[in-house]
TISE-534121 format. One line per field, with one value per atom (N, C-alpha, C): z, y, x; chain. Coordinates in nm, 3 decimals, always signed. Last residue first. Example, Ala and Ser with C-alpha at 12.3 -4.5 7.8 and 13.67 -1.06 7.14 Angstrom:
BEGIN
z [+0.708 +0.714 +0.787 +0.780 +0.780 +0.780];
y [-0.225 -0.106 +0.003 -0.569 -0.450 -0.330];
x [+1.285 +1.367 +1.290 +1.319 +1.230 +1.320];
cadena [A A A A A A];
***
This chain:
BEGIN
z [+2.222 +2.289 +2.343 +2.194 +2.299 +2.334 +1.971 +2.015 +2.166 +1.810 +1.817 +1.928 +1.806 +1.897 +1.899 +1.673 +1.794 +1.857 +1.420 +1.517 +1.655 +1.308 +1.381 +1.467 +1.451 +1.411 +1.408 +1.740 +1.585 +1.527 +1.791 +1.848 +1.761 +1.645 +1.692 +1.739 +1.544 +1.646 +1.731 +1.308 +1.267 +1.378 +1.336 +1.355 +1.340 +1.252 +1.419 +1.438 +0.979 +1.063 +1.216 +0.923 +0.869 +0.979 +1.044 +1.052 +1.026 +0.962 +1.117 +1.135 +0.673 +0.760 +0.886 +0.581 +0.515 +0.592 +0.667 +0.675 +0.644 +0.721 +0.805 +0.780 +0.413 +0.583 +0.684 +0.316 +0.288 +0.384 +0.343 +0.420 +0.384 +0.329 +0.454 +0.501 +0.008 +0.063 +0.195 -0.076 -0.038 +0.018 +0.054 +0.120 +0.100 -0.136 +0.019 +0.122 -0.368 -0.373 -0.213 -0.374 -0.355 -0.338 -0.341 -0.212 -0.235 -0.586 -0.497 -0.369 -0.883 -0.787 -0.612 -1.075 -1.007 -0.892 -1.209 -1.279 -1.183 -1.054 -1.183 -1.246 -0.819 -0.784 -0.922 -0.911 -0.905 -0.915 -1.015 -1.117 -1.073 -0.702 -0.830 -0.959 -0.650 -0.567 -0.675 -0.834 -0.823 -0.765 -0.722 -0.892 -0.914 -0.499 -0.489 -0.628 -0.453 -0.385 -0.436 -0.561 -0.641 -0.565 -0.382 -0.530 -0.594 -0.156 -0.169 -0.311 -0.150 -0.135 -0.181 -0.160 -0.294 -0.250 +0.050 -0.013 -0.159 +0.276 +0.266 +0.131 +0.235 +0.162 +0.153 +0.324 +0.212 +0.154 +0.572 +0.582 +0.419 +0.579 +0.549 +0.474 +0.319 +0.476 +0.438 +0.053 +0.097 +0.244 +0.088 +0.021 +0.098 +0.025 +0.060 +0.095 -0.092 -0.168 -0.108 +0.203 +0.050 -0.042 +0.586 +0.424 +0.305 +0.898 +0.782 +0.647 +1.080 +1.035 +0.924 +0.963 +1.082 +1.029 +0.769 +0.912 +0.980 +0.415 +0.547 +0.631 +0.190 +0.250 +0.389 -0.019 +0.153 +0.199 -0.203 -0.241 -0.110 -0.154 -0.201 -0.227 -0.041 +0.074 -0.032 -0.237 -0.210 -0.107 -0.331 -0.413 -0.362 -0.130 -0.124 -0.207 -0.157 -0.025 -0.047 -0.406 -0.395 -0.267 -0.329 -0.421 -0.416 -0.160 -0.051 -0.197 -0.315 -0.179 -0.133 -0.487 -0.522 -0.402 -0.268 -0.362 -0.403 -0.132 -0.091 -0.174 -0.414 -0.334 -0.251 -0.408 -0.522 -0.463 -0.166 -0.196 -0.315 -0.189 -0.097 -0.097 -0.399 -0.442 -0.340 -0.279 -0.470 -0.420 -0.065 -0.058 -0.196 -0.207 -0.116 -0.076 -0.299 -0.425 -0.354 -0.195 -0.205 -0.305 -0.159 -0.263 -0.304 +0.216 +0.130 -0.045 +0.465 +0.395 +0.241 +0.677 +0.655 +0.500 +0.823 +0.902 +0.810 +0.648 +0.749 +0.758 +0.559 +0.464 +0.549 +0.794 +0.744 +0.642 +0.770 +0.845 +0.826 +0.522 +0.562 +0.625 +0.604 +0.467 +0.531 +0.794 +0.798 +0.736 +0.644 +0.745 +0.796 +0.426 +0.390 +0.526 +0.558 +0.502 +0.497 +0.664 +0.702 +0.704 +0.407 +0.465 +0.544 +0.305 +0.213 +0.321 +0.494 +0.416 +0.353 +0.534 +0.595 +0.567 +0.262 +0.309 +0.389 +0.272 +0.205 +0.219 +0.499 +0.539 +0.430 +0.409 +0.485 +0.517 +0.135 +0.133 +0.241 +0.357 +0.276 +0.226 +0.452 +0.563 +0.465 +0.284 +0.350 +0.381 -0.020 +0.089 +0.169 -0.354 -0.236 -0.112 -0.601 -0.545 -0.404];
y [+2.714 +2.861 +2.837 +2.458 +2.489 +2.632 +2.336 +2.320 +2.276 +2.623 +2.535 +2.433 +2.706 +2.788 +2.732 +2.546 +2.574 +2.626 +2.536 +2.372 +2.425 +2.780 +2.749 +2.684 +2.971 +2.903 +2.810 +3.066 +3.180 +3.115 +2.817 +2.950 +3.011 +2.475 +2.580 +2.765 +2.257 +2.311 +2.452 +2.306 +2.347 +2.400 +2.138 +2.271 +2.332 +1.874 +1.907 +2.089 +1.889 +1.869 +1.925 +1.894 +1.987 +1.973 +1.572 +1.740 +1.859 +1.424 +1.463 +1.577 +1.517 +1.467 +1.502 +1.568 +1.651 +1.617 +1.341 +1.530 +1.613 +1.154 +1.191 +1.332 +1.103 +1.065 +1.128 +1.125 +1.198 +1.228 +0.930 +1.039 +1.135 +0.690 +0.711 +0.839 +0.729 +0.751 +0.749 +0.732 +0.825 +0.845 +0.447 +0.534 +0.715 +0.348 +0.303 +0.427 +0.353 +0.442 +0.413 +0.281 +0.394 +0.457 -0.004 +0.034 +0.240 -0.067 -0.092 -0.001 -0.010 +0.008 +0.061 -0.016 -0.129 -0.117 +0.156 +0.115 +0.019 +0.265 +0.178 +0.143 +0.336 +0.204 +0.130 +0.542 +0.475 +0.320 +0.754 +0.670 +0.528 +0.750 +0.726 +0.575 +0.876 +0.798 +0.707 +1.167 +1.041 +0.907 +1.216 +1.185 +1.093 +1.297 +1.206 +1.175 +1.495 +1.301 +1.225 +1.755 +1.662 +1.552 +1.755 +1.819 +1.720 +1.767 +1.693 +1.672 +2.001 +1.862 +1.756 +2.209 +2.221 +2.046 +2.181 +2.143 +2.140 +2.228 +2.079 +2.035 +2.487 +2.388 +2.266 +2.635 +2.588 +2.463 +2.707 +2.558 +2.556 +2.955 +2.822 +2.683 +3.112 +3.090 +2.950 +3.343 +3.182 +3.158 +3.609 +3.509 +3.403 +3.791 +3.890 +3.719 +3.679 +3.754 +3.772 +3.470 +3.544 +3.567 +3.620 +3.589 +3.621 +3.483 +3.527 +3.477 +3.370 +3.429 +3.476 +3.337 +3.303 +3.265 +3.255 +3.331 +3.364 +3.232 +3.193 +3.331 +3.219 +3.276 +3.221 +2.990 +3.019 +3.076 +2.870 +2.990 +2.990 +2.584 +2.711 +2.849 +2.466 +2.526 +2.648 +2.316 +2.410 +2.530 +2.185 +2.226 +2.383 +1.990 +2.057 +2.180 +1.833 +1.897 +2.058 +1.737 +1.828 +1.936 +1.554 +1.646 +1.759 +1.430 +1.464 +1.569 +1.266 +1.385 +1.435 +1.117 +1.241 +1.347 +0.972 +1.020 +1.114 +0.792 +0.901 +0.996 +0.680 +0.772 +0.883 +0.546 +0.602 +0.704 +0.361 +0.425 +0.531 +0.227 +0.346 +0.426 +0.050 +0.125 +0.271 -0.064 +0.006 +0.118 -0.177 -0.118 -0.005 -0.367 -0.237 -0.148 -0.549 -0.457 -0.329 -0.544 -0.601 -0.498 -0.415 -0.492 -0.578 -0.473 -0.398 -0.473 -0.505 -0.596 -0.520 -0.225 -0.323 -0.366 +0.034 -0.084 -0.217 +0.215 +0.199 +0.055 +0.244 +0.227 +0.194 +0.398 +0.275 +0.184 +0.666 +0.572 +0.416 +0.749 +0.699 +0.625 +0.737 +0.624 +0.627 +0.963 +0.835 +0.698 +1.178 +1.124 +0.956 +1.233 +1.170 +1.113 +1.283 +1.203 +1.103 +1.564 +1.430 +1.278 +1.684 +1.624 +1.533 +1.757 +1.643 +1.597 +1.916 +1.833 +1.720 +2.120 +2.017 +1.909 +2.219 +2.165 +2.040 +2.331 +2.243 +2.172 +2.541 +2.422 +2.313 +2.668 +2.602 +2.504 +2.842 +2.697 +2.670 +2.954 +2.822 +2.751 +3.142 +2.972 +2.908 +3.289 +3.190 +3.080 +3.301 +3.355 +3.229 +3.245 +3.216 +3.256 +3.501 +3.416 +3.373];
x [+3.611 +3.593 +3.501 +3.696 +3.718 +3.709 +3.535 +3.532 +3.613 +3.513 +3.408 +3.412 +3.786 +3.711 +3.574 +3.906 +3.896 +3.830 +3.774 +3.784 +3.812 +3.839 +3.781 +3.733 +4.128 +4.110 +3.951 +4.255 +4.207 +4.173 +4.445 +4.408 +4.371 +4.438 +4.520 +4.443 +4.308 +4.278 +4.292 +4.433 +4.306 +4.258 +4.672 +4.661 +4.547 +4.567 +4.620 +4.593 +4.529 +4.449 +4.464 +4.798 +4.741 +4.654 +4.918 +4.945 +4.880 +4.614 +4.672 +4.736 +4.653 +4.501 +4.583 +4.876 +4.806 +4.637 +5.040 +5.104 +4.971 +4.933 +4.955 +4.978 +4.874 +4.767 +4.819 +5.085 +4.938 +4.887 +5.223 +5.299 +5.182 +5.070 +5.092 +5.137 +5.125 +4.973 +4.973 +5.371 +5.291 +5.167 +5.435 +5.473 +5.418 +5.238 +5.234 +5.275 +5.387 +5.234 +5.202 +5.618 +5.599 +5.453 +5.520 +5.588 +5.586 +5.414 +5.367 +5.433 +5.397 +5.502 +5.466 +5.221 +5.316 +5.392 +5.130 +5.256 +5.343 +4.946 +4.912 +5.047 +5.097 +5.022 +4.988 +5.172 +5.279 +5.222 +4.957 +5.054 +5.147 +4.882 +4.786 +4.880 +5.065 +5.087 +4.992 +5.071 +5.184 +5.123 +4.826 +4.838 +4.961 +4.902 +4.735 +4.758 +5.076 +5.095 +4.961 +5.037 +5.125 +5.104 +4.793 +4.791 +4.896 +4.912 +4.862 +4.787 +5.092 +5.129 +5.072 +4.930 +4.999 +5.036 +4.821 +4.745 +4.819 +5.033 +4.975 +4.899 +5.087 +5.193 +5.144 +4.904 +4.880 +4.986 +5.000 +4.949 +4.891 +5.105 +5.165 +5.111 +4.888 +4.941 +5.025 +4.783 +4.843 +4.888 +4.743 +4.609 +4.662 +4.905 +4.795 +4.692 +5.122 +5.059 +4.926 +5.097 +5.216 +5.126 +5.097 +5.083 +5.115 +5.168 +5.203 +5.102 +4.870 +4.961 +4.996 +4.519 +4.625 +4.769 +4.388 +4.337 +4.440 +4.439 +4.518 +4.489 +4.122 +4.278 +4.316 +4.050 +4.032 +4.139 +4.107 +4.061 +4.010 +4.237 +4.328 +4.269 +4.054 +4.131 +4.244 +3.965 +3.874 +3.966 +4.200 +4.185 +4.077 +4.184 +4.347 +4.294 +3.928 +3.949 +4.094 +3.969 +3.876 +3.941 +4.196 +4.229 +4.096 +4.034 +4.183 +4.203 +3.807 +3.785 +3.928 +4.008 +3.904 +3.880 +4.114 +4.202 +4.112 +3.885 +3.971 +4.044 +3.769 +3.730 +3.769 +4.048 +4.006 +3.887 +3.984 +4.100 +4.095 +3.780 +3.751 +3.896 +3.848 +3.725 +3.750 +4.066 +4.030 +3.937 +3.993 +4.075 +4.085 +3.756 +3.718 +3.807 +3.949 +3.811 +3.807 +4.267 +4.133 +4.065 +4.509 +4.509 +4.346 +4.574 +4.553 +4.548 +4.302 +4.395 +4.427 +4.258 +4.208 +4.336 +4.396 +4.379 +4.361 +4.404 +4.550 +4.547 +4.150 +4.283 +4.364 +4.068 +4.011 +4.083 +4.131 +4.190 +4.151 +4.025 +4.207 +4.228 +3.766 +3.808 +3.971 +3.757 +3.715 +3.759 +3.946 +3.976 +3.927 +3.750 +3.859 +3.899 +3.508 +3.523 +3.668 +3.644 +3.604 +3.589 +3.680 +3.799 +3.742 +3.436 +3.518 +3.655 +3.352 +3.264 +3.326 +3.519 +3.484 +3.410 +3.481 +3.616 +3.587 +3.244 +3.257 +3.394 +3.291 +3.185 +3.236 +3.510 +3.486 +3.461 +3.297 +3.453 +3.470 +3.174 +3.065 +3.180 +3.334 +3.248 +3.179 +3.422 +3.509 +3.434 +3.192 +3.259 +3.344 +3.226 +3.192 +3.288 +3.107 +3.211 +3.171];
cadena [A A A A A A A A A A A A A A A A A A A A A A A A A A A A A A A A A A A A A A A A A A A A A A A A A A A A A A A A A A A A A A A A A A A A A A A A A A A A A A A A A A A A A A A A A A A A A A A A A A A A A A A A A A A A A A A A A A A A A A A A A A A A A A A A A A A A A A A A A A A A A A A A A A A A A A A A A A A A A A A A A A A A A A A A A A A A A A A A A A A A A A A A A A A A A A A A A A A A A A A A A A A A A A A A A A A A A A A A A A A A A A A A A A A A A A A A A A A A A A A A A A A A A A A A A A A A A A A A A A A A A A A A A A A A A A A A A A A A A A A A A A A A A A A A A A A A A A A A A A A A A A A A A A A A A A A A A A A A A A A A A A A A A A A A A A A A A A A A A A A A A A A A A A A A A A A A A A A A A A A A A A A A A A A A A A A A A A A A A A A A A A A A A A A];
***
């Protein structure tokens, strides 16, 4: 089985990413080829990413069943928003797949993300221990 820092490393590996393409999604004209294409990309890397973080116990604080920390809630989140938001867009429904894919970006890239910085953690201590 793989130890913490190699899921880690591979976390980081795919969230990055994701971060890059999201934000890039924010900005450019939506409904184009390249919006498709790097949108569907994201969607794979944000479900890999939710998926590797669930066999990475929680460093830092409370835990349920010895394993989960809060911040798993982002990844169970993003588990159910990346298949809905998926379905909604193929069924048309433009405005809900908008609004999940913004509340993604933010709860599960910036919020989740933000705390990474947080004390005990490693982003932090990389780069402010």
């Amino acid at each position: 089985m793989m130890g913490y820092n190699e899921l880690m490393y591979m976390h980081l590996a795919t969230v990055v990413p994701s971060f890059i393409i999201g934000t890039v999604l924010l900005f450019i004209k939506k409904g184009t080829t390249i919006h498709k294409k790097a949108g569907r990309i994201y969607m794979i890397l944000m479900l890999i990413t939710a998926i590797i973080t669930l066999f990475m116990q929680a460093q830092v604080g409370p835990r349920l069943l010895n394993h989960f920390g809060w911040i798993h809630s982002f990844s169970f989140l993003t588990i159910y928003t990346v298949p809905t938001a998926y379905i909604a867009v193929k069924k048309g429904n433009i405005k809900s797949h908008k609004r999940k894919m913004v509340l993604l970006f933010f709860g599960a890239i910036i919020i989740a993300g933000g705390f990474t910085f947080f004390p005990g953690r490693y982003l932090y201590e990389l780069f402010f221990g």
